[in-house]
C-alpha positions as a Markdown table, in Angstrom:
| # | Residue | x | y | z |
|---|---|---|---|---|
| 1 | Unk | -11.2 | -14.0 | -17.0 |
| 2 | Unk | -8.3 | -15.9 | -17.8 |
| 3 | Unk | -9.2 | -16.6 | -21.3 |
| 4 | Unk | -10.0 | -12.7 | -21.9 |
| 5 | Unk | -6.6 | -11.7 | -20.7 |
| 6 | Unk | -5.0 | -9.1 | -23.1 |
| 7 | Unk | -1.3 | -7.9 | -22.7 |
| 8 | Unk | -2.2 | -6.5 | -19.1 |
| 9 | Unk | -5.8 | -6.0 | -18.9 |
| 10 | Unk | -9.6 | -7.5 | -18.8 |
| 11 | Unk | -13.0 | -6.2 | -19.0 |
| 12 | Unk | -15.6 | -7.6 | -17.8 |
| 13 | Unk | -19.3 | -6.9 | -18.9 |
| 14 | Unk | -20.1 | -4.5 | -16.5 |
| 15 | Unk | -17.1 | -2.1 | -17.0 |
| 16 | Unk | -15.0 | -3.6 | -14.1 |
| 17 | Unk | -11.3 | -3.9 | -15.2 |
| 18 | Unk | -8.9 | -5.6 | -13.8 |
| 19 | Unk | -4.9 | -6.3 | -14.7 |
| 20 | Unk | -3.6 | -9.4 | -15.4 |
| 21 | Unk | -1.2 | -11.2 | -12.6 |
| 22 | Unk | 2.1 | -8.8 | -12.7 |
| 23 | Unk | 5.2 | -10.0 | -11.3 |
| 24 | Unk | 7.4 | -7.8 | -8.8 |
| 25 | Unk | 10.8 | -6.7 | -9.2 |
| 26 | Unk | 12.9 | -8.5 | -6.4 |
| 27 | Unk | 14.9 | -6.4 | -4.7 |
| 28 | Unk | 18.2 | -7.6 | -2.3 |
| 29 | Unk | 19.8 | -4.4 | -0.3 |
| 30 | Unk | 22.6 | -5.5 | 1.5 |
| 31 | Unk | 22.3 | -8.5 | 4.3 |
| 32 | Unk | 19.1 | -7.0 | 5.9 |
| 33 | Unk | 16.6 | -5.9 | 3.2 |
| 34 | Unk | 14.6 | -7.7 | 0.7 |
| 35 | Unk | 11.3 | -7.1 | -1.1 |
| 36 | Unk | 8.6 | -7.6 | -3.5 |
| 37 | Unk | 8.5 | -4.7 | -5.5 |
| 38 | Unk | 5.1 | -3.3 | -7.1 |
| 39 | Unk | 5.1 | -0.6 | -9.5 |
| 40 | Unk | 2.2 | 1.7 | -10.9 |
| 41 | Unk | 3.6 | 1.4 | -14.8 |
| 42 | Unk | 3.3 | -2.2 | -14.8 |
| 43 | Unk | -0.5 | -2.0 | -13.9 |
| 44 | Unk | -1.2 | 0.7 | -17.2 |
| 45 | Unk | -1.5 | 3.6 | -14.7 |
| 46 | Unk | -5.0 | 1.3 | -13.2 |
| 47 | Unk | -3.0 | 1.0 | -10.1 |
| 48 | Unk | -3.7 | 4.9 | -9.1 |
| 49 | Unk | -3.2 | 6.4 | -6.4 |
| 50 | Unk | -0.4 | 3.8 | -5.4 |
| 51 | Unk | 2.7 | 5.1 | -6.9 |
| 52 | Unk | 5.0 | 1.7 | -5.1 |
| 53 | Unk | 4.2 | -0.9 | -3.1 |
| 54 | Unk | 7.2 | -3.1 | -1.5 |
| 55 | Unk | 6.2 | -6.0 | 0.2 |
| 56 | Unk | 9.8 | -6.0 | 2.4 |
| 57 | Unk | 11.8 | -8.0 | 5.1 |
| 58 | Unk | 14.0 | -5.7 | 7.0 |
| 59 | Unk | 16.5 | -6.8 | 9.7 |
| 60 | Unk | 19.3 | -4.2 | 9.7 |
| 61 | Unk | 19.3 | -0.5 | 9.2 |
| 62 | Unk | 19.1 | 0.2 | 5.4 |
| 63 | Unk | 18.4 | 3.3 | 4.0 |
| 64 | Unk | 19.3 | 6.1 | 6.7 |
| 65 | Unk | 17.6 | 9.9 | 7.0 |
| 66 | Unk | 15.7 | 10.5 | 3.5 |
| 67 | Unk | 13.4 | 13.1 | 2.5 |
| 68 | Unk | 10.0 | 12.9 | 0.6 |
| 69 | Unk | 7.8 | 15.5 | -1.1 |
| 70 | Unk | 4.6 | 15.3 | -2.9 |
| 71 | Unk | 3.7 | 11.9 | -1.6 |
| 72 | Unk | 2.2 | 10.2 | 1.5 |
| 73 | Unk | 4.9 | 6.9 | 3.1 |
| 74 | Unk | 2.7 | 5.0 | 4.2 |
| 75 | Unk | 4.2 | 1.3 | 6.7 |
| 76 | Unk | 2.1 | -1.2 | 7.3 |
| 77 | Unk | 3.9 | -4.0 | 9.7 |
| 78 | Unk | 2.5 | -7.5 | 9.7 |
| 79 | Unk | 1.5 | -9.2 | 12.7 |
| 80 | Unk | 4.4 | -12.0 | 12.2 |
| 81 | Unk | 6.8 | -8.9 | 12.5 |
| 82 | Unk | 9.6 | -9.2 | 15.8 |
| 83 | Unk | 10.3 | -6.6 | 17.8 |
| 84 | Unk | 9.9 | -3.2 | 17.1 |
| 85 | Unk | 10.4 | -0.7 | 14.3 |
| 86 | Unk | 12.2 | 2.6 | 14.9 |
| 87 | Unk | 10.0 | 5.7 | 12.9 |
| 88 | Unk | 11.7 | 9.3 | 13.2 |
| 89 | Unk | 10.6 | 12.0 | 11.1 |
| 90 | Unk | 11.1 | 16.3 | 10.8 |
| 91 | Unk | 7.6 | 15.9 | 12.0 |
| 92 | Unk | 9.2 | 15.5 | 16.1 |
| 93 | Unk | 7.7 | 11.8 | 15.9 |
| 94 | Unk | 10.3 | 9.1 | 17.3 |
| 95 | Unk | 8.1 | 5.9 | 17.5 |
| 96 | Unk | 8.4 | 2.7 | 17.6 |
| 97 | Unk | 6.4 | 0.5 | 16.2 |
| 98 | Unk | 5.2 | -2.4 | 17.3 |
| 99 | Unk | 3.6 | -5.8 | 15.2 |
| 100 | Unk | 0.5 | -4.8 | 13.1 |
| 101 | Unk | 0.7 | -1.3 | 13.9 |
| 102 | Unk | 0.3 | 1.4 | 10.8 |
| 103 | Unk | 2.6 | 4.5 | 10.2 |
| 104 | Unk | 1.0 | 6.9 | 7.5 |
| 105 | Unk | 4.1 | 10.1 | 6.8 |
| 106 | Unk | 1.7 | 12.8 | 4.4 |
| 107 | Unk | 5.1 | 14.4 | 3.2 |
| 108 | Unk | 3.4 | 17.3 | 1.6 |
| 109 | Unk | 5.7 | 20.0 | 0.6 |
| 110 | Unk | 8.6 | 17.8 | 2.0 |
| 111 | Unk | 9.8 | 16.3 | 5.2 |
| 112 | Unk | 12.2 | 14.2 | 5.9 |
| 113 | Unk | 12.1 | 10.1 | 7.2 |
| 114 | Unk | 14.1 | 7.6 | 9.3 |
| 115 | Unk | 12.9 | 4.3 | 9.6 |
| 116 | Unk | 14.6 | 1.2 | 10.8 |
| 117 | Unk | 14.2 | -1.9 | 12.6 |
| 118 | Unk | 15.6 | -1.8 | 16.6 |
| 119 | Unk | 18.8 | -4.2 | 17.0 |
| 120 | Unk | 17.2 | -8.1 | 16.9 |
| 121 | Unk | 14.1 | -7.0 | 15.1 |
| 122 | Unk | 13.1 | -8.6 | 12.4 |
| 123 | Unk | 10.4 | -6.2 | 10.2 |
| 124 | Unk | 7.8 | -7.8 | 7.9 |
| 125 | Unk | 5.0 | -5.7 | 6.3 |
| 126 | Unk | 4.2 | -3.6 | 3.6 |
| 127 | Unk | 6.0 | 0.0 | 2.5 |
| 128 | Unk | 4.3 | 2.4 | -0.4 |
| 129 | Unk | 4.0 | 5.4 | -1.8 |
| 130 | Unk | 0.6 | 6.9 | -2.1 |
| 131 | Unk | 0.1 | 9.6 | -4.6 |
| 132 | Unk | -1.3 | 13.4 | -3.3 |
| 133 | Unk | -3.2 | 15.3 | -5.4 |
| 134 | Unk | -1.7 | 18.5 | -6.6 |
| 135 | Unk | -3.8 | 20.4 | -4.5 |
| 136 | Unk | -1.8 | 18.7 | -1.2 |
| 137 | Unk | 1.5 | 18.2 | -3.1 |
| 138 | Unk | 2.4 | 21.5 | -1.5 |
| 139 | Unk | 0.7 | 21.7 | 1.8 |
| 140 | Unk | 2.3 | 21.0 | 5.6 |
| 141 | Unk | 3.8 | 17.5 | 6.4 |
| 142 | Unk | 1.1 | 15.8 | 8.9 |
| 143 | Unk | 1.5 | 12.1 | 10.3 |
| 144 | Unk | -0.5 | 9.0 | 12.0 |
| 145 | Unk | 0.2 | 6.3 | 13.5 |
| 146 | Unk | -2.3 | 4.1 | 13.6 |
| 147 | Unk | -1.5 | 0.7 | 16.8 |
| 148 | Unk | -2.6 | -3.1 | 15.8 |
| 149 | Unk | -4.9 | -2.9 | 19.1 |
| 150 | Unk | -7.1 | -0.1 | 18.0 |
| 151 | Unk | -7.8 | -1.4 | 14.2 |
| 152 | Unk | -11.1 | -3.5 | 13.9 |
| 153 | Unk | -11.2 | -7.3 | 13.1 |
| 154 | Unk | -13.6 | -8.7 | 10.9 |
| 155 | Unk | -14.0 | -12.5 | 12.1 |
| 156 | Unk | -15.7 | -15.8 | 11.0 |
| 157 | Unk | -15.3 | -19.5 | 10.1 |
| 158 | Unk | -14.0 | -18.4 | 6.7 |
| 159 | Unk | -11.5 | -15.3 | 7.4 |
| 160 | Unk | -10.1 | -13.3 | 10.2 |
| 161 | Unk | -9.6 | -9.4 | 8.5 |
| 162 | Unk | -7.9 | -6.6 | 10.1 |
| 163 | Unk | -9.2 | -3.4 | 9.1 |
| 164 | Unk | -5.6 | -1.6 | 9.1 |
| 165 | Unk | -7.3 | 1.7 | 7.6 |
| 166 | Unk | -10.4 | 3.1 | 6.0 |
| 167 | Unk | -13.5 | 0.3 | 5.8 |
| 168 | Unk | -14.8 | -2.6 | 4.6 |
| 169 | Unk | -18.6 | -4.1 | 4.7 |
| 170 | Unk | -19.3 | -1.3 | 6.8 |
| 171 | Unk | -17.1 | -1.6 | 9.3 |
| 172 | Unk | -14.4 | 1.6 | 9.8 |
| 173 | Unk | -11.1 | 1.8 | 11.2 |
| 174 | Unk | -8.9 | 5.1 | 11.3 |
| 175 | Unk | -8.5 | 7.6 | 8.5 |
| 176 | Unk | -5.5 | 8.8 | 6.3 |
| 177 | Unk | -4.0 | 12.4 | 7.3 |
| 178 | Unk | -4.5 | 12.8 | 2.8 |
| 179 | Unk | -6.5 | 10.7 | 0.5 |
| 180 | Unk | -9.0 | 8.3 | 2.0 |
| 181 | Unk | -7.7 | 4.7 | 1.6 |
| 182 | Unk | -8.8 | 1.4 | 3.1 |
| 183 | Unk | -6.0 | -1.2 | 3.9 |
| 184 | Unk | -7.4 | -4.9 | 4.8 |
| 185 | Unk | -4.8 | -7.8 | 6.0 |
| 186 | Unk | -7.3 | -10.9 | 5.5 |
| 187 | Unk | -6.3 | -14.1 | 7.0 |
| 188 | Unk | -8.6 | -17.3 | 5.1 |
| 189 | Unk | -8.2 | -20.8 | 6.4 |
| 190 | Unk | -8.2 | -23.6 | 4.1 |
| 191 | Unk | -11.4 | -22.8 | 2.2 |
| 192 | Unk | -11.7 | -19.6 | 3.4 |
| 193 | Unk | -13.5 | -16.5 | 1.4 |
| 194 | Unk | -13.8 | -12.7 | 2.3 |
| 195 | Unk | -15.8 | -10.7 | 0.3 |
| 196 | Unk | -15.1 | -7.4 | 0.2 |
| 197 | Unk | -17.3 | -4.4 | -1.6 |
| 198 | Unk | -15.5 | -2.1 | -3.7 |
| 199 | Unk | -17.5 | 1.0 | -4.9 |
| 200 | Unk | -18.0 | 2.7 | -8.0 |
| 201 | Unk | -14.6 | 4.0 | -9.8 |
| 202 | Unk | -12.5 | 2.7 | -6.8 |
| 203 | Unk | -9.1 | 0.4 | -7.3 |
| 204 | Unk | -8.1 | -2.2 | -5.3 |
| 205 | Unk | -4.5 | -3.5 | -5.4 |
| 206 | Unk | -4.7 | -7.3 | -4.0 |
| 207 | Unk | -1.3 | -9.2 | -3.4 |
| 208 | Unk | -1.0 | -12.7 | -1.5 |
| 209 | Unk | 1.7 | -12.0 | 1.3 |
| 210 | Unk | 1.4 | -16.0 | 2.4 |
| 211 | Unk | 0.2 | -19.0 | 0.0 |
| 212 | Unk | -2.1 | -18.5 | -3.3 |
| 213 | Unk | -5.3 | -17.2 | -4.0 |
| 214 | Unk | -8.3 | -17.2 | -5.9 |
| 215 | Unk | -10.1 | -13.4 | -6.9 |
| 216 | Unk | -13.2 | -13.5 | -8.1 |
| 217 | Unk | -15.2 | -10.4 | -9.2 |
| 218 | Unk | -18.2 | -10.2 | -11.6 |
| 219 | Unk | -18.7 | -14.4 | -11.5 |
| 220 | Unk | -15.1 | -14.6 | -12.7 |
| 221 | Unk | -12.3 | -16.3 | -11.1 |
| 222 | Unk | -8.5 | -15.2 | -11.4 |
| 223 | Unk | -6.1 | -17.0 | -9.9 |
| 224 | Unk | -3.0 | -14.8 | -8.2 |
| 225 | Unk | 0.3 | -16.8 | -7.2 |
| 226 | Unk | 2.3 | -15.8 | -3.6 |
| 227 | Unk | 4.6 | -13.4 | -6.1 |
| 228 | Unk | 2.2 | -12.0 | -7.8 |
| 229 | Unk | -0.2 | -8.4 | -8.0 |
| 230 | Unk | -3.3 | -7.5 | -9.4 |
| 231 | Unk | -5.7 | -4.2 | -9.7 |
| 232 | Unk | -9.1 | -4.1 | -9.9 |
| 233 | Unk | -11.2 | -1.3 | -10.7 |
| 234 | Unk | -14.9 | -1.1 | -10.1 |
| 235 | Unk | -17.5 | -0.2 | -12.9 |
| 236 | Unk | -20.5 | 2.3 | -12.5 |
| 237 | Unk | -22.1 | -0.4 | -10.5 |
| 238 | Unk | -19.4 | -1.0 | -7.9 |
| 239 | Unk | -17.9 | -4.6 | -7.5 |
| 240 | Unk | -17.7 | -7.7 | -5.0 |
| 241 | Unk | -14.4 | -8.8 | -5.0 |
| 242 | Unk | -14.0 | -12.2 | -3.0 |
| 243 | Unk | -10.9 | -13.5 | -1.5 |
| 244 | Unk | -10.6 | -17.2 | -1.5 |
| 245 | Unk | -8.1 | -19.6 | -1.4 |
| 246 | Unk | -8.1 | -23.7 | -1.1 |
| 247 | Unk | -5.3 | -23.5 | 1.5 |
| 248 | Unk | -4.8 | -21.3 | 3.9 |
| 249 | Unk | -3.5 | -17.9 | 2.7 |
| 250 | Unk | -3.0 | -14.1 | 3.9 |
| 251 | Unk | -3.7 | -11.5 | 1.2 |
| 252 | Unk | -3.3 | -7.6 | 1.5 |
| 253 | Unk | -6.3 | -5.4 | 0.1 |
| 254 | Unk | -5.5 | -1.7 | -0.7 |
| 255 | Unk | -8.5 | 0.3 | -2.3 |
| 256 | Unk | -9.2 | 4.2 | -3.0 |
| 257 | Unk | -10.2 | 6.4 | -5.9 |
| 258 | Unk | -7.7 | 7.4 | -8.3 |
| 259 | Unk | -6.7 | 10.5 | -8.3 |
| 260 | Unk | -6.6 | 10.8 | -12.3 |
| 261 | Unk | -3.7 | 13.4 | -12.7 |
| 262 | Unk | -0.2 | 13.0 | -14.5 |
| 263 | Unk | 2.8 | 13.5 | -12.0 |
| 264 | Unk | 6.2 | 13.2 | -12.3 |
| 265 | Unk | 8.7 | 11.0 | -9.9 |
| 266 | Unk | 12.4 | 10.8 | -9.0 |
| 267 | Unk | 13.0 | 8.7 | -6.3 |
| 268 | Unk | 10.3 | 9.7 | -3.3 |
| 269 | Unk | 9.5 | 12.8 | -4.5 |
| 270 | Unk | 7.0 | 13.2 | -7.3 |
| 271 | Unk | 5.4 | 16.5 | -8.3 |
| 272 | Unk | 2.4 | 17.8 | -10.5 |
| 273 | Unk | 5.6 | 18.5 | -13.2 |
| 274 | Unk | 8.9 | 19.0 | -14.0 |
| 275 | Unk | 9.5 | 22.5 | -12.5 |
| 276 | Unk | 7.8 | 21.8 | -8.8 |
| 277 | Unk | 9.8 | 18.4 | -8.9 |
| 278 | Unk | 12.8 | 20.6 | -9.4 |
| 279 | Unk | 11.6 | 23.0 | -6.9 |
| 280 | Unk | 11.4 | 20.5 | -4.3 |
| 281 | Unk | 14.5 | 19.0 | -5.1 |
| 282 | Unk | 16.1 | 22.0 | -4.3 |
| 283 | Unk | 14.3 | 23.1 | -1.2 |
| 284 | Unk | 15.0 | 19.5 | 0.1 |
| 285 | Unk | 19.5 | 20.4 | -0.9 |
| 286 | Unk | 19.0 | 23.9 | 0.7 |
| 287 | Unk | 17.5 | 22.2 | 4.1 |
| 288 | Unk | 13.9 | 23.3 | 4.1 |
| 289 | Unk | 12.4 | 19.9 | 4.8 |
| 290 | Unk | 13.6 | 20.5 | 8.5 |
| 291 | Unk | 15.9 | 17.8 | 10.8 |
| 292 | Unk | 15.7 | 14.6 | 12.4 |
| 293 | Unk | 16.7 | 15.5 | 15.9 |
């Protein structure tokens, strides 16, 4: 693929496209946040239905009581994380999370968040916002969380995959509260492959959280540095997308089906258009997205 790369975009012979390597932003919040920041306008809208993905390091409390409309907050926590990691919401959840569990917030209409790492925690994992159709943009807030211990493991020789959400080769972990998704943290050894099959007209978002991998998809082979993120989206015939790396590596898989419609985002709201964004804007300032006792 490399020599076929346009300004952020391949396609292959069998209608499969995938982006080109894209750099994050990197963001530094004070002395106890920092991330990789993924965002869908840098992917040519192919990244749909992820709206943001941070791959973040929090230590401290950063951000405080937010709200969120239109959108699912979705945390996944790697299995490196320390200690655990405080989620409150207008929901009546107070939980903490532990290493490798999964927190999936389906705002809805609205509802407001609190997350944050307990004193001596140390939080490493994954934070994004997952796009809702506009026939759920205005429907009730609804939650899961999702512990490390009940999500299956895919294991061999050649990779060790946890099965966060959705499914992969068959094998099926817990379901979304909105949009189906499948989430895969995939471990390789040195010379380690995964191969994972993406169906017709799905995306998969694919980001190295340790070392540098090799993608390959339709006998092609893109390489994808530590920093970088790349999309994928399966043809009429579906796609195998491998994982492989020559040393060892952990990569994070995110895959759905777009949702194919045009919305409009401030901060973490984003609405169908401009006059339900300003709706919900409003009913978040009047109060109407409830308290975090």
């Amino acid at each position: 693929m490399n020599a076929s790369i346009q300004t952020h975009r391949v396609l292959s012979t069998r209608q499969t496209l995938c982006s080109a390597p894209i750099a994050p932003k990197y963001l530094e919040i004070g002395n106890g946040f920092t991330a990789l920041s993924f965002k869908h306008a840098s992917f040519d809208e192919i990244m749909d239905p992820l709206i943001m993905v941070d791959h973040f390091r929090m230590s401290k409390p950063t951000f405080g009581e937010h709200g969120h409309a239109g959108i699912s907050a979705v945390s996944v926590l790697f299995e490196d994380s320390e200690g655990a990691f405080n989620n409150r919401d207008s929901l009546g959840n107070n939980i903490d999370l532990k290493p490798g569990d999964l927190y999936w917030l389906k705002a809805g209409k609205g509802a407001m968040h609190d997350e944050k790492p307990l004193p001596g925690a140390r939080t490493h994992g994954l934070q994004m916002f997952v796009n809702l159709p506009a026939s759920q943009k205005h429907e009730a807030p609804e939650a899961v969380h999702v512990k490390a211990g009940a999500m299956p493991i895919i294991k061999s020789a050649t990779h060790r995959v946890r099965v966060v959400l959705g499914e992969s080769n068959g094998v099926r972990g817990a379901t979304s509260p909105a949009l189906p998704l499948s989430i895969l943290d995939a471990e390789l050894p040195a010379g380690g492959l995964y191969t994972h099959l993406l169906p017709a007209g799905q995306s998969a978002w694919i980001h190295p959280i340790k070392g540098d991998a090799n993608i390959r998809v339709e006998g092609e082979s893109l390489a994808l540095g530590g920093r970088e993120a790349l999309v994928i989206q399966a043809g009429r015939n579906g796609a195998r997308v491998t994982l492989a790396s020559d040393d060892r590596a952990q990569l994070a898989l995110i895959a759905g089906a777009p949702i194919g419609e045009k919305f409009i985002q401030r901060g973490p709201f984003a609405m169908a258009n401009e006059a339900d964004l300003d709706a919900a804007e409003a009913a978040y300032q009047r109060g109407e997205f409830g308290s975090i006792d």
